[in-house]
Steps between C-alpha positions, in 0.01 A plus 500: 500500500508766780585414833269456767469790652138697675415769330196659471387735232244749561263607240440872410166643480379792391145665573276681201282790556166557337348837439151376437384355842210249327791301272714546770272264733450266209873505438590440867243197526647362160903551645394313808342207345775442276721563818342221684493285220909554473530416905277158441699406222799581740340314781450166270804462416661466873589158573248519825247548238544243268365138449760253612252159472767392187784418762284183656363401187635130457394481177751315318451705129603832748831596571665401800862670540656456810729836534832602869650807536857471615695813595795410328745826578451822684374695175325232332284229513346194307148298451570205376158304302365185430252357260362151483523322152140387497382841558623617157377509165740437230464558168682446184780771345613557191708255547273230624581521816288464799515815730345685741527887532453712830527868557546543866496872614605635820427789736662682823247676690498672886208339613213283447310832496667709289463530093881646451712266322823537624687252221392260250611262251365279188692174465371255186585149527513225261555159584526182276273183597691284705351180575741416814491882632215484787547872505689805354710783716655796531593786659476940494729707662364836587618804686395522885780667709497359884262708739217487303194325496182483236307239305594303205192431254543268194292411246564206279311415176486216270467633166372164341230421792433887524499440885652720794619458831578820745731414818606769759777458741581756809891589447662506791882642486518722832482224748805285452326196677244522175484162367547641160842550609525100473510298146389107603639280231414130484811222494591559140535906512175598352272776667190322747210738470325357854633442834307244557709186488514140598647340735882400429480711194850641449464852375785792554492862498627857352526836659721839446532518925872524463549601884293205675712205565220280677135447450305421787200228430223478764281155457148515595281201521137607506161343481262816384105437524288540238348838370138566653183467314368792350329723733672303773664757790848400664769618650800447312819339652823633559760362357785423726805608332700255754718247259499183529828473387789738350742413189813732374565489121770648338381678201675343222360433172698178454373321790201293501221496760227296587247507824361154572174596755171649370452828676654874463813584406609856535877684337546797683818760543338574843293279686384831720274597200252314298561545130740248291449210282244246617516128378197263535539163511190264456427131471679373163131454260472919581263646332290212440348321819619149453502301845099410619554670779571851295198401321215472807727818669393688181121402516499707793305765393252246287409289815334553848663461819386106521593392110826685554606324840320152344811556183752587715452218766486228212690207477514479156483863406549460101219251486293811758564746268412302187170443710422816509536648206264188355249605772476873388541397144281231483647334234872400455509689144390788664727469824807487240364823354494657835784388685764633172279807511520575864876374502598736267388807620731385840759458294449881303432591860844416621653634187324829493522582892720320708709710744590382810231243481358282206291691300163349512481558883525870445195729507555566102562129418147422670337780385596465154622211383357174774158687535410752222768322222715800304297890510453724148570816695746576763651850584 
């Protein structure tokens, strides 16, 4: 595997003369059609151009891998992967065995832009059904000396379900307050592959910053407002980078941590900049709305102004919200149909899109999941 390094080769080309002028002009037309074929073929295969509607499709017979990038040393670095059980197919060996089979091939490229592969790799897994394994991991070490920066593309395939999944990731290994420059673990030592956590979850953490002896851990409690309606025109907020409150951890793998408080939790070297590890903590049912009133707040954008403030203002808010649904429904079979319909898609909302706010209250959450449900194209 060569190392990561930005190189770009240029091709040679080399011009032919005609002697005959009328073959010449048909010649010329022919060498520039094929030549704009060539740069189309070029242009379709840049990640800008491609169809990325399979990385929100819920679809439980798709693959869902969850995939981190840790920068584990200064010359290398690792993405560690993930795949659900139930998203597998398994199939008997020679042996009798129940197993599932993956190929999962990798890519370093510049730029989201560019078509030069810069390193790549085919890894084929085979894993034995396990019937108390929710999922199956692993990890790739790959060359990616510090000071550099590209994207990470990886496709994985099921070979027995014949279906794909393509993830990208921006590496980030010139800014030491990258958050790839963090491994999150959960209590027992194993890699988390989300940030988002509950509260009192105990969780501890990995990095190679030898020369930092303290970790500096702004809290922010905020109350974001929801994304505007389509076609709606607002001024956006500021966010006030003021903390509410500032933590020091030493960075020591051995320790355990755990912040109590929903809100923002931010690991930084240097609390002067704004890059470092970010930590959101939500309520405990996260990403499923549980509580009644996280079930009329996310009716917001299926309500007017009175039904919403009618919900909120109830005294009995699960019996309100049961109420409703019946009313749109018209029927209680139908309501149930509904209401785990609508749920869900808040629930792949938050999954799919969260940041620093819950993912169904974000412009693509709305848009795409609450409003429109999941999209077939998306580039």
């Amino acid at each position: 595997m060569s190392d990561f390094l930005f190189q770009r080769r240029e091709a040679k080309t080399q011009r032919i003369r005609f002697h005959f002028a009328p073959l010449r002009l048909c010649v010329d037309f022919f060498i520039i059609g094929i030549l704009l074929f060539i740069a189309s073929c070029g242009n379709s295969k840049r990640l800008s151009n491609q169809n990325l509607s399979s990385l929100y499709n819920t679809d439980e017979t798709m693959l869902h891998p969850q995939y981190m990038v840790f920068h584990y040393s200064d010359d290398s670095s690792r993405f560690y992967f993930s795949f659900p059980s139930n998203n597998l197919l398994f199939k008997k060996n020679v042996e009798n065995i129940f197993e599932s089979e993956i190929v999962l091939n990798f890519q370093l490229l510049p730029s989201y832009q560019s078509t030069i592969i810069l390193d790549s790799g085919t890894i084929y897994l085979h894993y034995k059904q396990d019937s108390i394994a929710n999922t199956y991991n692993g990890f790739v070490n790959f060359k990616m000396p510090r000071g550099n920066e590209g994207i990470l593309k990886i496709i994985a395939k099921d070979i027995f379900r014949n279906q794909s999944n393509i993830y990208f990731d921006r590496l980030q290994k010139k800014n030491p307050q990258s958050s790839q420059f963090y491994l999150l673990k959960d209590e027992y030592g194993q890699p988390l592959f989300t940030h988002i956590l509950n509260p009192c979850q105990q969780f501890t953490f990995q990095n190679n910053l030898t020369d930092v002896s303290n970790l500096k851990v702004p809290y922010y409690q905020r109350n974001f407002p929801l994304a505007s309606p389509p076609f709606h025109i607002s001024d956006l907020a500021v966010f006030n980078f003021k903390a509410d409150n500032l933590f020091i951890l030493k960075p020591d793998s051995n320790s355990k941590y755990a912040f109590t408080d929903p809100g923002i939790y931010h690991i930084q070297i240097d609390t002067s900049a704004k890059d470092g590890l970010t930590i959101l903590i939500f309520e405990n049912d996260f990403p499923t709305p549980a509580s009644p009133e996280q079930l009329i707040e996310s009716l917001r954008y299926l309500t007017t102004r009175e039904e919403y403030n009618k919900l909120s203002q109830s005294s009995d808010k699960k019996k309100a919200v049961d109420e409703y649904w019946l009313q749109v429904a018209g029927s209680a079979d139908r309501a149930r149909k509904l209401i785990r319909e609508y749920y869900t898609r808040v629930q792949e909302a938050n999954r799919l899109f969260t940041s620093y706010l819950e993912g169904w209250k974000t412009d693509r959450g709305m848009n795409l999941y609450n409003i429109r449900s999941s999209t077939n194209y998306l580039s």
